[in-house]
C-alpha positions, 0 to 999 in steps of 0.5 A: 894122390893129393895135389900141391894145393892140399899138401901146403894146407896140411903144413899150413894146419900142422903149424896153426896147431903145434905148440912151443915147449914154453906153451906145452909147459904153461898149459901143462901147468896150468891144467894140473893146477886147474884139475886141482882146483876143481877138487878144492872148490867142490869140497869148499862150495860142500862146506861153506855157509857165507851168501857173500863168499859162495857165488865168489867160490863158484865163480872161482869153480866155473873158470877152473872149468873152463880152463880144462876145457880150453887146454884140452882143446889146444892138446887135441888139435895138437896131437899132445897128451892131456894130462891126467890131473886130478879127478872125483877121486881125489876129493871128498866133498863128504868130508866135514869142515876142516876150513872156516868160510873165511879162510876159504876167501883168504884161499881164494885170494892167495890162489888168484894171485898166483894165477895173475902171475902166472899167466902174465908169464904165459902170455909174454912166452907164448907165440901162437896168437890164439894162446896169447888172446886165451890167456889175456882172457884168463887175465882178464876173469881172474882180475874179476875174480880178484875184485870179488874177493878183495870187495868181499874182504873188506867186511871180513875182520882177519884180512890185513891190508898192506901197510902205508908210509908217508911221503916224502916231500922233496926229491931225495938221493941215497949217498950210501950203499949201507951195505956193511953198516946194514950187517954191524950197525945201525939200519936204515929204516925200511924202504917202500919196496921192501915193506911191501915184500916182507908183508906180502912174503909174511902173508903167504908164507903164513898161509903155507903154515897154515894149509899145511897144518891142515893137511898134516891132520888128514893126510893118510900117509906116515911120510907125507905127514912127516913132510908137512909137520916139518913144513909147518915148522919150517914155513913158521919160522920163515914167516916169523923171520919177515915179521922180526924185521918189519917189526923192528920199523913198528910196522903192523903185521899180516893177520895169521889164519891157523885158528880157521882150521878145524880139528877134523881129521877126515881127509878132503882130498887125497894124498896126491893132491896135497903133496902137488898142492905142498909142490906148487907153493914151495915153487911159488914161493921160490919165484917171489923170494927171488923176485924179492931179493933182486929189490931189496937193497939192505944185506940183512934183507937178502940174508933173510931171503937166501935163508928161507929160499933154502929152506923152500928148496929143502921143502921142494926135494922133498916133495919131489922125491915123494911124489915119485915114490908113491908115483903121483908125479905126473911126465911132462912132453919132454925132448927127445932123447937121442941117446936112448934112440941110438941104443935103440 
């Protein structure tokens, strides 16, 4: 029989490693994006031929890496399933080129962006404080990382740098809301904010376009084909739509990238694989289209961004269903369900 003395440690353990639904779901997330990336990086690090954006990708593949195996370390001692993810299967770093060198750095720089997000999220959600201290490290590398990529940037002629405004030179205070003049008259010149949305929502709305395009070219399946040539349109348009606006104050555009893909037709990775990737942009872009509409103070603006947040969420349905369908969406640890014990 134990004594008192081990009893309380096995409780003391058993709380050390339990996991919060919001830490079981970012780690969750972060292991199926991960396993994911794994997979893009090993077919990028097969094709690409830069010395300056090679030791970026394999720095990129490393901390993928270690991420797995962090997260399935907190699954084991947790008593949690580790996801499957995505595994050898789902790449083929045999396929030829179907990106340029350096739309693999403009990959590379839109997916540490997300990632800088989204583990400021998991951070401030996060209880446990080996979790929090995991994911401060993550932070951490992948400012590193981001560093590399923007340095290496400056020497790549497609990337665009966000556009400048001049300053103001007293202190000055709005006297109207515009709202109605924003929708029948004259519009008040872009603010700070709003510039500085419009072109980053451009930038990776066009880049959706894009890898979209891309794998509309590969993909083996007759409906993901559909989807992604509808995204294509889709993404297009909202990406022309930030433009029309920014274009109306003469301020300069983002760089589009649809002329680094190939005509290859042989895919990289699997089906599965591109409709969780399709999945992961549509939800991201749905977080900063509503971080966007909360800054925005012209109604023309907010318009704009209901629009294309439907369209995001039309795209989103989509995925949703076809995963399923073919069965690649993975179960996430859910609660319980009472009802289904009770019928029991």
């Amino acid at each position: 029989m134990k004594s008192s003395t081990s009893f309380t440690q096995d409780i003391d353990s058993t709380k050390k490693n339990t996991l919060t639904a919001a830490e079981v779901s970012a780690l969750w997330n972060q292991y199926m994006g991960d396993s994911m990336s794994v997979c893009m990086y090993k077919y990028f690090l097969s094709i690409v031929e830069d010395k300056e954006i090679k030791p970026i990708l394999e720095f990129a593949l490393q901390l993928a890496k270690e991420h797995i195996a962090k997260i399935t370390m907190f699954f084991n001692d947790a008593n949690f399933q580790v996801p499957r993810g995505f595994t050898e299967s789902d790449v083929n770093v045999n396929a030829p080129r179907l990106f340029s060198d350096s739309f693999l750095l403009f990959y590379s720089y839109i997916m540490s962006i997300h990632g800088l997000t989204a583990y400021s999220l998991a951070v401030a959600n996060s209880e446990r404080k080996d979790i929090q201290d995991y994911y401060f490290e993550c932070l951490e590398k992948t400012k590193e990382l981001f560093q590399k990529i923007s340095n290496c940037a400056k020497s790549q002629p497609k990337f665009s740098g966000v556009p400048s405004v001049p300053s103001l030179q007293e202190v000055e205070f709005i006297h109207s809301t515009g709202i109605i003049s924003n929708l029948f008259g004259d519009k008040r010149p872009l603010n700070s904010t709003e510039i500085g949305n419009l072109f980053f929502n451009s930038k990776k709305t066009g880049f959706v376009r894009t890898l979209s395009l891309a794998f509309s070219q590969v993909t083996e399946h007759e409906d993901v084909r559909e989807f992604l040539e509808k995204n294509v349109t889709l993404a297009g348009k909202d990406a022309d739509s930030f433009d029309e606006i920014l274009k109306q104050d003469d301020i300069s555009l983002p760089q589009r990238w649809d002329d680094e893909i190939t005509d290859s037709t042989v895919s990289p990775f699997s089906d599965k694989l591109i409709m969780f990737h399709a999945a992961f942009l549509v939800n991201a872009a749905l977080t900063y289209y509503g971080a966007s509409i909360g800054s925005s103070l012209r109604s023309d603006i907010i318009l704009n961004y209901r629009q294309v947040s439907n369209h995001a969420m039309q795209a989103g349905a989509i995925c949703y269903n076809l995963m399923v369908k073919h069965e690649w969406l993975e179960k996430q640890p859910q609660a319980i369900d009472r009802d289904a014990l009770v019928k029991d």
